[in-house]
N, C-alpha and C positions, 0 to 999 in steps of 0.2 A: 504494500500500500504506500502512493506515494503521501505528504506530508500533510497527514491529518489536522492538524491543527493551525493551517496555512490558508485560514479562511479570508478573502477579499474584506477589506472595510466594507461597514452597512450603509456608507453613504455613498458607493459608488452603485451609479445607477446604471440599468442591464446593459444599455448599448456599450459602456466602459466594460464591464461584467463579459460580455459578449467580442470584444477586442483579443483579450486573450485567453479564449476557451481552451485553447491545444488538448483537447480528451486525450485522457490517460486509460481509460478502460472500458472495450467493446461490453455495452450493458442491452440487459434487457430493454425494449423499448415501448414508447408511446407516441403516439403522434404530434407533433410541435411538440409544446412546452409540457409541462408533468401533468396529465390527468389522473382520475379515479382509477383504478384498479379493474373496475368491468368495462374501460375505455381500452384496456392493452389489447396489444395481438396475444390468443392466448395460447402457447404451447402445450402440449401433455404427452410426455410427463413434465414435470417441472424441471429448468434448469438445474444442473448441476445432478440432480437425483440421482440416488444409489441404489442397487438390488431391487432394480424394478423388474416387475415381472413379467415374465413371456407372454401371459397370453391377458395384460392388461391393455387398458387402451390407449391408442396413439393417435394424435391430429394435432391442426391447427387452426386456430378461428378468428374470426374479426365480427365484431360488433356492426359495422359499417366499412364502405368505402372495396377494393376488392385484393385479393392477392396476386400479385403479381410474377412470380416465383417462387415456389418452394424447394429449396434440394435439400436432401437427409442423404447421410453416408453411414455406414456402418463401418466400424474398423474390428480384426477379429486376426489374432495369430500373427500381426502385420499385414492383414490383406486389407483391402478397400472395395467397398461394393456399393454402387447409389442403390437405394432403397425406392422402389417404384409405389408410385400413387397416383393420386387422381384431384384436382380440384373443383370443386362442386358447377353445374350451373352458373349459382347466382355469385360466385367468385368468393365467397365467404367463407369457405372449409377446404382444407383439405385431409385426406385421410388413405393411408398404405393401401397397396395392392393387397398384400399377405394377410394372414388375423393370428399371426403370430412377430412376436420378435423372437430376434435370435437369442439364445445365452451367454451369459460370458462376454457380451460384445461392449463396445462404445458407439454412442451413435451420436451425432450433430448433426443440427436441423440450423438452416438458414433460411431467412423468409425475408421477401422483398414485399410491400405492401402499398398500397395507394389508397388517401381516405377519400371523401366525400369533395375536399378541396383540391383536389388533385396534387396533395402535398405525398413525397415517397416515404415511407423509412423503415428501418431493418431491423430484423432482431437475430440474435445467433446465442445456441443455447447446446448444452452438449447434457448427456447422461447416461448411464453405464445397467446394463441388465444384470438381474440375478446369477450367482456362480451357488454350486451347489453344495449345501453345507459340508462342511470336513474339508475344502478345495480352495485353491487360492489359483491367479492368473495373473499373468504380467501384460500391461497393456500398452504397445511396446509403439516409437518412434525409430525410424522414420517409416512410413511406409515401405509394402512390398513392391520391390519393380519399379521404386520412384529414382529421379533424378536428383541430385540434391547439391548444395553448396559443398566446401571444403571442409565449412565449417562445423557442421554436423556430425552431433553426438548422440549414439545409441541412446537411448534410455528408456528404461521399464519402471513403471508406478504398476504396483500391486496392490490388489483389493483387501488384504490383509497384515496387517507388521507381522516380518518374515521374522524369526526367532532364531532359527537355525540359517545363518548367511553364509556363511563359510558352503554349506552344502548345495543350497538353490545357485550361489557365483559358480562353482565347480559345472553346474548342470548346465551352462549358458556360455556359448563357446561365440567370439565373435571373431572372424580370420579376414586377410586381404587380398586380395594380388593386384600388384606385387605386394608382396611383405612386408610390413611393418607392426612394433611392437603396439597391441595396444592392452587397454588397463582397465579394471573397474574400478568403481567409487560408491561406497557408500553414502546417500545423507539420509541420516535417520534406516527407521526397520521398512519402509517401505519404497524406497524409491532406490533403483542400481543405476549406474551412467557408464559407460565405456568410450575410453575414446583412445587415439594417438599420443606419440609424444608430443607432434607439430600436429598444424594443418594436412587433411589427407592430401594425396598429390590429384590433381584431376587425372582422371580417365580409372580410379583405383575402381574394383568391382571389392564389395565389401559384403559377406554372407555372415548371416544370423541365425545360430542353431539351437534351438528353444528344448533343451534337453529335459522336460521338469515333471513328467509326469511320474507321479507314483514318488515324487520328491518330497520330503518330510519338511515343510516350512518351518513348522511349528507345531508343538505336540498335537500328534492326530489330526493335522491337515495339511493334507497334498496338494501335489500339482497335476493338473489336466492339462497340458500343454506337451505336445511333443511335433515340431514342425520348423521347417528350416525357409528361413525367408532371407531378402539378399536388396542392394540397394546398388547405384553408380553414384560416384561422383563426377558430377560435371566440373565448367569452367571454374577459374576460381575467379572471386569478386569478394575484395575488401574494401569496404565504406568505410570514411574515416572523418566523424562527426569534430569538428573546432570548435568547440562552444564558445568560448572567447573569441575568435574570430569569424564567426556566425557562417560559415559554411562545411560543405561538404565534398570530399574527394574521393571518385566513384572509378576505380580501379579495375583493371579486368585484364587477368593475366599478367597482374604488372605494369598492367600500362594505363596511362589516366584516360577515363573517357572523359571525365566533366567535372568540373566543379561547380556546384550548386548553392544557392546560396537559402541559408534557414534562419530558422527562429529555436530556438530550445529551451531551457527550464528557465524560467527566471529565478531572478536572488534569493528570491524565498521559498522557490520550489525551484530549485536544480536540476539537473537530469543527471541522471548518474553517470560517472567514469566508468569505464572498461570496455570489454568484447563481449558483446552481445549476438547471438546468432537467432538470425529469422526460424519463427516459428509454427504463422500462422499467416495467411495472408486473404484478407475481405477486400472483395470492391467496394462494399459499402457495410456501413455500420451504424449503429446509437452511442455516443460516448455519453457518460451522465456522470457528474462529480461525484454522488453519491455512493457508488461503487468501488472509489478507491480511497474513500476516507472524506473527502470534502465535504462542505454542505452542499443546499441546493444552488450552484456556481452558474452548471452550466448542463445542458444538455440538451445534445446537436444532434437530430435524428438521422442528418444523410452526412455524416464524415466519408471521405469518401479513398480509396488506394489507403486502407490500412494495414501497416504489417508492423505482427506482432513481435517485442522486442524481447519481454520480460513475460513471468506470469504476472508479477503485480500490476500489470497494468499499463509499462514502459512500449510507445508505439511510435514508430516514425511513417504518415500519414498526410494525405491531404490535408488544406487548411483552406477556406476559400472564404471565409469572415473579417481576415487580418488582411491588409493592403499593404503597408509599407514597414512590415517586422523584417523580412525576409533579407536576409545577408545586413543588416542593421541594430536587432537590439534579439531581446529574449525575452521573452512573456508568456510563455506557457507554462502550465502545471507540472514540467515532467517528461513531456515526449518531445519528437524531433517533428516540425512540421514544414512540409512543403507548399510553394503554392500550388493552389488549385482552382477548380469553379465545383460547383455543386454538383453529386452527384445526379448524373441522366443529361447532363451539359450535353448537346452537342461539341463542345470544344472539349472537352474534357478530356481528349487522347492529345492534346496539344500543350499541358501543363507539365512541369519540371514533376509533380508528383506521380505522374500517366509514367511518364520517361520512365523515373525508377523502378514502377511499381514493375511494367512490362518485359524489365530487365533483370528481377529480381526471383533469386529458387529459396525456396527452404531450405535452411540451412549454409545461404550466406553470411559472412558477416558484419557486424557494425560496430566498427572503434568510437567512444565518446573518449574527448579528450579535453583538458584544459575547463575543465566544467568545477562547480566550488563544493559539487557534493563526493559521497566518498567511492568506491568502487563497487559498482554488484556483485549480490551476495553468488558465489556460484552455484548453486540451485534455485536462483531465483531465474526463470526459465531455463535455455540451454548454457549457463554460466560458466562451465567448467575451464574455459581456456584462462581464466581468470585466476586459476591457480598452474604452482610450479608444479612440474611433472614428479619430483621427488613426494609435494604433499598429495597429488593427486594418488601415487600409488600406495602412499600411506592409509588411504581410505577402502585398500580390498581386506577383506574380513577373511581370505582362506591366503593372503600373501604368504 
């Protein structure tokens, strides 16, 4: 969460308020400004939610106005599946093809929406189905068969604190070609990371062997996982955020494509120092103060080229509010913003944030530098390069 108690004076009024919104965290949404509760798009199951069950119910619905896109993905063993449906008629539901969900899986819903004024906005919600009592499951990044930055780090969050680590890191094999050494990390009983000593080299083929089934996590509960999934790395591409100099230097391969010029955390809400790697990436989104500790600041229903920096909340993003921050001063809450125009612009493939967005994989990365806050934490999204290789291998539990 970035700085909770970094609330704007109550005597600036919204359009100052609305100067420097820069959203720190893709939220649940409402149309414009904050409504009621039975005004939202409404998802089911709820955001975030755990051990939902297979054969409960799934849709999406709107009060008024119609949907515009729905896509749901399934993620399961590292594989990737869209999840097929159907949207009503009268544009106000949608609901799956199947009358089952999967188990074991994760699944994230994106909805694009349009009300009654013809205003857009997005919501994006993820949450996890039932695993079978005594059984635990790692639900594992990056995808299977995807393409990805350099910068990309294995990593499994498990639906249970593993108790026995030494045994489940043994049962989880991650290899390269060509060859390089790589390492796991624990942080905390539930989350494993793996990565290299450096950045992979592009063109590495990197394979993931999910050894765990019949694996003893912790007293009297196993692992149901046994599948071997595999990734490329692509080009490389290192961002190299100036917070003090309010630009950005967009590398590829070594070689500069552009310097860009931003806006980033202001004095009182900084953006963090370090290497942060892409994690996540919306065309469009709801950023809402509320969700990352602020009051009610801000919240901008069509943010539009959002990619995720941090899990707290850290995004470098359109901005199409702010006119003249850009390569000049810094006033956002926390994240890196580019220009932009709103999302569904026609111009909007014409803006320095289009530029990046278009040129950018999961699992690239982004150096903040010269900035007055302190470095991210490394679990605080894919953080790891953020640590020396000597403390990184300090963190395997069967070293």
């Amino acid at each position: 969460m970035r700085r909770a108690g970094a609330a704007l004076a109550a005597v600036l009024t919204w359009a100052v308020v609305l100067t420097g919104v820069t959203g720190c965290s893709a939220a649940d949404s409402l149309f414009g400004k904050p409504r009621s509760p039975e005004e939202a798009i409404k998802v089911v199951p709820a955001n975030e939610a755990k051990n939902v069950r297979t054969d409960g119910p799934m849709e999406v619905k709107l009060p008024d106005g119609h949907l515009e896109s729905v896509k749901v993905m399934k993620f399961q063993d590292g594989q990737q599946a869209p999840v097929p449906g159907r949207i009503d008629e009268d544009g106000t539901r949608w609901r799956p093809t199947a009358k089952r969900l999967a188990g074991a899986a994760k699944y994230t819903v994106d909805v694009v929406a349009v009300d009654e004024d013809n205003h857009r906005s997005a919501r994006h919600t993820t949450f996890t189905t039932s695993v079978p009592d005594k059984r635990f499951v790692g639900y594992m990044t990056p995808e299977n068969r995807s393409t990805v930055g350099t910068g990309m780090i294995v990593s499994l969050e498990f639906n249970r604190p593993i108790e026995n680590r030494a045994a489940v890191e043994r049962a989880i094999r991650v290899t390269a070609k060509p060859a390089v050494d790589i390492a796991p990390h624990w942080f905390g009983k539930s989350r494993l990371d793996f990565r290299p000593r450096a950045y992979w080299e592009p063109g590495t083929k990197v394979t993931v062997d999910l050894g765990l089934r019949d694996v003893e996590g912790a007293p009297g509960v196993f692992g149901i996982q046994h599948k071997k999934t595999g990734f490329t790395i692509g080009r490389s591409q290192i961002s190299t955020v100036d917070a003090a100099d309010d630009t950005m230097e967009v590398r590829r391969d070594g070689e500069l494509l552009d310097t860009l010029p931003i806006t980033a955390g202001a004095p009182k809400t900084p953006t963090y120092n370090g290497k942060m790697v892409v994690s996540e990436m919306l065309e469009v989104t709801r950023m809402d103060s509320r969700t990352v500790g602020f009051g009610g600041e801000y919240n901008v229903p069509e943010v539009p080229h959002a990619i995720r920096l941090t899990t707290s909340g850290t995004f470098l993003h359109g901005n199409f509010w702010t006119k003249y921050a850009f390569g000049e001063s810094n006033i956002t809450h926390g994240c890196v913003g580019l220009r932009d125009v709103k999302a569904g612009d026609p111009d909007a493939s014409d803006t320095p944030a289009a530029w990046f967005f278009d040129r950018t994989l999961i699992g690239d990365v982004v150096e903040v530098v010269n900035s007055d806050d302190k470095t991210v934490a490394p679990d605080n999204g894919l953080g790891g390069w953020n640590m020396t290789w000597k403390d990184w291998t300090a963190g395997s539990a069967a070293h």
